[in-house]
C-alpha positions in Angstrom: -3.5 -24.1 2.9 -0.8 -22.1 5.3 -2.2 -18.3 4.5 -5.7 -16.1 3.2 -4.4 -12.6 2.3 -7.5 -10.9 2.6 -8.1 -7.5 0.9 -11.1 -5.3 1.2 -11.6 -2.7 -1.5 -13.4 0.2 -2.5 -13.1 2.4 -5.7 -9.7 1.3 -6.2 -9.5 0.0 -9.5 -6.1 2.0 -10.3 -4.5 -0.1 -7.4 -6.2 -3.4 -8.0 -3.1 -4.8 -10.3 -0.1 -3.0 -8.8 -1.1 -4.4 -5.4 -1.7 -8.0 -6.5 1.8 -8.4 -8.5 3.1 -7.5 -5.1 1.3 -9.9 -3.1 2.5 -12.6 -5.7 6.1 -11.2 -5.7 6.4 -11.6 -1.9 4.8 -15.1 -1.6 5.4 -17.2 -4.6 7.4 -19.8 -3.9 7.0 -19.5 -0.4 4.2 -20.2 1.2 1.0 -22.3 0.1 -1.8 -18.8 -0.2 -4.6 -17.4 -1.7 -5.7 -14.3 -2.2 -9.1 -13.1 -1.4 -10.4 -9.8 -2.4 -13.6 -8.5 -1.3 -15.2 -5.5 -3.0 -17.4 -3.3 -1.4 -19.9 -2.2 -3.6 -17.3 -0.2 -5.7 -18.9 1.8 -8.3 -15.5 2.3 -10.6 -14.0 -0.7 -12.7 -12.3 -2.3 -9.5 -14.5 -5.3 -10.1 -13.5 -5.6 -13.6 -10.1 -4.9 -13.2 -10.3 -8.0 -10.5 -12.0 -10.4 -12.9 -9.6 -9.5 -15.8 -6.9 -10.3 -13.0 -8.3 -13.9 -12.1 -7.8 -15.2 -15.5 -3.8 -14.7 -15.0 -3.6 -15.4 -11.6 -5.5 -18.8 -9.9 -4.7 -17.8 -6.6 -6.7 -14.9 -7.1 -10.6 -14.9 -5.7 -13.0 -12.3 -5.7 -15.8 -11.4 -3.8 -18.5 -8.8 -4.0 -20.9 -7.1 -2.2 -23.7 -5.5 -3.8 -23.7 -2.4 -1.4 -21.4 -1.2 0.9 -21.2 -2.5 4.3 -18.0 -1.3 5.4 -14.7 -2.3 6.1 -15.3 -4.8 9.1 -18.1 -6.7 6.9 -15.4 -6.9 4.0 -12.8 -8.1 5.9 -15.5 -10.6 7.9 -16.7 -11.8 4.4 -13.1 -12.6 3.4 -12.5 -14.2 6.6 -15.1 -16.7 6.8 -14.3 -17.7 3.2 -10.5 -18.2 3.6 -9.1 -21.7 2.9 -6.1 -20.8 5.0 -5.3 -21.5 8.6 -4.3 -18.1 9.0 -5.4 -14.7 7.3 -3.4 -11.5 6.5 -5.1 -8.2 5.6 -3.7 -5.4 4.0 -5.6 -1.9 3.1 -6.0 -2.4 -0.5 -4.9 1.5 -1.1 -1.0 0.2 -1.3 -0.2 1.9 1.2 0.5 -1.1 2.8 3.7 -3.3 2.0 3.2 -7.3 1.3 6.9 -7.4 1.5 5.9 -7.3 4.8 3.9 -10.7 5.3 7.2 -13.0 5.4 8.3 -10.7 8.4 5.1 -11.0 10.1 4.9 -15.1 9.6 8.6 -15.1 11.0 7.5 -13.5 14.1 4.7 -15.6 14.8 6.9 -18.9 13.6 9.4 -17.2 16.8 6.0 -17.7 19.3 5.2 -20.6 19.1 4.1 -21.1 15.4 0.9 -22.2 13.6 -1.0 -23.4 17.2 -0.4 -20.2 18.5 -3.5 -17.8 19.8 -1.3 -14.8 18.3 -1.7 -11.5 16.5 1.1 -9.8 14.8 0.4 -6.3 14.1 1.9 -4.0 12.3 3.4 -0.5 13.3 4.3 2.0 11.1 6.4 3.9 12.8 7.7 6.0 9.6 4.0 7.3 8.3 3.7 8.7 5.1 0.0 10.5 5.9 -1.0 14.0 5.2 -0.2 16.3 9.0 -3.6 15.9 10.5 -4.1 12.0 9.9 -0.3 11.6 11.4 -2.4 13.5 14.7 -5.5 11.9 14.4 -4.2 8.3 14.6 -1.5 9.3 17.6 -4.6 10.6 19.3 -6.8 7.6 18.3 -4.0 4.9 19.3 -2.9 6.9 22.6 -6.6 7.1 24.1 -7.0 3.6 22.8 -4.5 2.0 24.9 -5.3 4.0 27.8 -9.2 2.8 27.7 -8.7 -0.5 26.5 -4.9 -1.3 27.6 -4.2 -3.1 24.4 -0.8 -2.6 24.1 -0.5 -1.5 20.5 0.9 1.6 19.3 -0.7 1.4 15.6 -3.9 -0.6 15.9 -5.5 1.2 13.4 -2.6 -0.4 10.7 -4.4 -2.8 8.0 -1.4 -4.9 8.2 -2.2 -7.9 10.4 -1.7 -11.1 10.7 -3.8 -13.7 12.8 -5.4 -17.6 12.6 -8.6 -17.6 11.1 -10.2 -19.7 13.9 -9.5 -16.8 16.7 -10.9 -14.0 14.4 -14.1 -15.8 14.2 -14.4 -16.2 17.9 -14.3 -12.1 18.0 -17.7 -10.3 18.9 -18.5 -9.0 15.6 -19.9 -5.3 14.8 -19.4 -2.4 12.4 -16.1 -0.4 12.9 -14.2 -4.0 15.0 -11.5 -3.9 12.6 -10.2 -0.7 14.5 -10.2 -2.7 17.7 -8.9 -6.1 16.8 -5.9 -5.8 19.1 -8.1 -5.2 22.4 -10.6 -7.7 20.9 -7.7 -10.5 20.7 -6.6 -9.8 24.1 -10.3 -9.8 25.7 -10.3 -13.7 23.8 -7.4 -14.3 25.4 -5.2 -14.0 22.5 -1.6 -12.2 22.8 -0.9 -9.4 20.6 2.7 -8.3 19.4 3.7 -5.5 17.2 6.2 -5.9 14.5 7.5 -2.6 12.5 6.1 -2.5 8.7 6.9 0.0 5.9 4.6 2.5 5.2 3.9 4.4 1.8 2.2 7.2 0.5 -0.6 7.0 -1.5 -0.1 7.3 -5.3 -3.6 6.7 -6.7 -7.0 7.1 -5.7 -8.8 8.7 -2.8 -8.7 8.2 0.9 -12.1 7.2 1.8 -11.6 8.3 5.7 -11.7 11.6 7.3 -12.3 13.2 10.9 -15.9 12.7 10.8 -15.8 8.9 10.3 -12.3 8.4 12.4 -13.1 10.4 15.1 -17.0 11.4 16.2 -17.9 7.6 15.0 -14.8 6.1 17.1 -15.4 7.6 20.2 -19.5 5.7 20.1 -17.3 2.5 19.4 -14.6 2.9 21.9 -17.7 3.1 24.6 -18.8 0.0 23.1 -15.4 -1.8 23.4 -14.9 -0.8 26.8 -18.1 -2.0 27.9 -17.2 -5.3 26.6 -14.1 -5.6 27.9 -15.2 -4.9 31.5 -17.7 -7.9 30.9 -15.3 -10.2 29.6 -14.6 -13.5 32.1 -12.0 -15.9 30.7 -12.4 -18.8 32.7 -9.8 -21.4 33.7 -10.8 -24.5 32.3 -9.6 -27.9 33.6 -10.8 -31.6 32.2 -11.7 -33.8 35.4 -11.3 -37.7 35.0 -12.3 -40.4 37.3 -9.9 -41.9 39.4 
């Protein structure tokens, strides 16, 4: 299988359908994929709407957990239980465009294809975010690349692309997701950003805010850094006899 989209959810049942006719829009036809969902302990009808999906839609699996564990775990559970060679996420809000996903392929296709040790990122340059999460993020992204020096202007963007194999080498903890860029680089990975639409939210709630963006970030960011000033990628070379 070429391609896991993998979708971590919370409370957003009114999304669930809109989002998945999408996904199959953009790849059908083009691509061997599946999609994997993972809800997150959702306590509205998402995991119903999901189910009532799966009977239309055989690329469609789901996956539950019975709490929440957070975004990182989701996307980790979808992760280890992709088929694919390479995964995709997407925020399962809609914010997010899977018109996208061909573009993103197309870019790693141009460096050096499906061997590569590549993440394709997306940047959305055009946000369409109330005032202070527009700041937030350009605050977030700009001390981010200062610490860390990963290169991306939008790493907090759920739109990303990257082989399955390289995500699982990643040190894992609660929160990585926002530092999957530096992460990549640190395994010796290269990381390129590719612009991506951006939309507003039309239905449901946004489950972040400044206290779990910002006051939490800053205890990760120290964490990150640590590991980054610890990280040793040797150069490895086979010897054989003469």
């Amino acid at each position: 299988m070429q391609l896991s989209v993998v979708v971590p959810v919370r409370d957003e049942a009114d999304n669930v359908a809109p989002l998945v006719e999408e996904i199959r829009r953009a790849l059908e036809g083009r691509f061997d994929y599946e999609v994997i969902y993972v809800d997150d302990g959702s306590t509205d009808a998402t995991l119903e709407r999901l189910t009532g999906l799966q009977r239309g839609f055989a690329r469609l699996r789901v996956l539950r957990h019975a709490r929440c564990c957070g975004q990182s775990t989701a996307i980790r559970t979808g992760v280890r239980a992709a088929r694919g060679r390479w995964i995709a996420t997407l925020d399962g809000d809609g914010q997010n465009d899977p018109a996208d996903i061909p573009r993103l392929l197309a870019e790693r296709d141009a460096r050096g294809g499906e061997e590569a040790r590549l993440m394709v990122a997306g940047w959305r340059r055009r946000r369409h975010d109330g005032w202070l999460r527009r700041v937030s993020s350009r605050v977030a992204n700009a001390v981010r690349a200062r610490l860390l020096g990963d290169g991306t202007p939008d790493t907090g963007c759920g739109l990303k692309l990257f082989p399955r194999e390289l995500f699982l080498e990643l040190p894992y903890f609660d929160h990585m997701h926002r530092f999957l860029p530096a992460l990549v680089r640190r395994a010796g990975g290269e990381v390129v950003s590719v612009e991506v639409n951006h939309r507003p939210r039309t239905r449901g709630r946004s489950k972040y805010g400044v206290h779990n963006r910002l006051w939490v970030g800053l205890v990760d960011l120290a964490g990150v850094l640590w590991l980054m000033r610890r990280s040793r990628l040797p150069e490895v070379e086979e010897v054989r006899p003469e």
